[in-house]
C-alpha positions as a Python dict, from the first residue, in 0.01 Angstrom:
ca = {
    (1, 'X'): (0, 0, 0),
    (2, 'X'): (-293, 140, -219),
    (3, 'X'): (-431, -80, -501),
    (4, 'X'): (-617, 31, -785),
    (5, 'X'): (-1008, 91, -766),
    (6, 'X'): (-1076, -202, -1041),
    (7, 'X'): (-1438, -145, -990),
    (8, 'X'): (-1406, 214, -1082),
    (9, 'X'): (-1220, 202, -1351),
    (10, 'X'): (-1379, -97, -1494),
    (11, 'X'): (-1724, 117, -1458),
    (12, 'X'): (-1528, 388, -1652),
    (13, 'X'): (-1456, 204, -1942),
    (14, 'X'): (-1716, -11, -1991),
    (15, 'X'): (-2036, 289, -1874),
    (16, 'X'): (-1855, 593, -1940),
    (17, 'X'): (-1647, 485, -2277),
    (18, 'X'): (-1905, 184, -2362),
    (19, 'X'): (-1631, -41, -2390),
    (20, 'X'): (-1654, -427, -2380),
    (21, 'X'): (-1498, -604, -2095),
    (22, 'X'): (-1200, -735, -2367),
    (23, 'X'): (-1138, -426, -2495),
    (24, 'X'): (-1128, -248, -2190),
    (25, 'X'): (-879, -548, -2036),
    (26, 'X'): (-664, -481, -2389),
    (27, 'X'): (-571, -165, -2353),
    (28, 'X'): (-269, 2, -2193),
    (29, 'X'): (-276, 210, -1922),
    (30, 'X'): (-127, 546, -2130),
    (31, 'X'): (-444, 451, -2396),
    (32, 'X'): (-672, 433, -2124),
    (33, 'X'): (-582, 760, -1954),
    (34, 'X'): (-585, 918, -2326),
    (35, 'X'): (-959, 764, -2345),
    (36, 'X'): (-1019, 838, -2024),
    (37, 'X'): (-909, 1255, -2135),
    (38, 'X'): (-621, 1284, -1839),
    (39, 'X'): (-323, 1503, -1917),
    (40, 'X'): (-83, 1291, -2083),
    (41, 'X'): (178, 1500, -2066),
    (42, 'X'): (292, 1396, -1698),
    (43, 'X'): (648, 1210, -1698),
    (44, 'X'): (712, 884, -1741),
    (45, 'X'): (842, 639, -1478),
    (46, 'X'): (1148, 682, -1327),
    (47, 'X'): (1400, 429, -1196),
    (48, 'X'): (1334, 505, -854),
    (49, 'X'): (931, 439, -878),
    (50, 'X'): (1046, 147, -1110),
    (51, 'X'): (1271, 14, -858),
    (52, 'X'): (996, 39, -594),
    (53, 'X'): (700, -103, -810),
    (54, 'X'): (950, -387, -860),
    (55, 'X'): (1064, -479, -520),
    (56, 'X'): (651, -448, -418),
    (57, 'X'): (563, -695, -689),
    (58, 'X'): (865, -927, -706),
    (59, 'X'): (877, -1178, -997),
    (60, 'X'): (803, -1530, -806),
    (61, 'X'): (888, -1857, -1007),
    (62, 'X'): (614, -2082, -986),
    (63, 'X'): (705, -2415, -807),
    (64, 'X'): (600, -2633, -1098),
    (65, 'X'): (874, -2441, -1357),
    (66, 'X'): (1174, -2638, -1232),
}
């Protein structure tokens, strides 16, 4: 699986869109990518990438919860 180039995009926003660290960390990924100038118009998320992105990350209860 491919992760996201945090360094890059962390460049980005704070070099390229002189952003502090917190403000870049605040925003959402549809703000950045209208910041950022890519197309917004692509579609949303479907179920099926949902479904994916959610059995690749699977919520884990911490051991201390209970």
């Amino acid at each position: 699986m491919s992760g996201f180039d945090w360094p890059a995009l962390l460049r980005a926003g704070v070099r390229g869109l002189r952003l502090r660290p917190a403000e870049f960390w605040a925003l959402t990924p549809a703000e950045f990518r209208l910041m950022m100038g890519i197309d917004a118009s692509s579609a949303p998320m479907g179920k099926s990438a949902l479904d994916a992105l959610a059995r690749a990350y699977p919520d884990k209860k911490d051991m201390d919860d209970g």
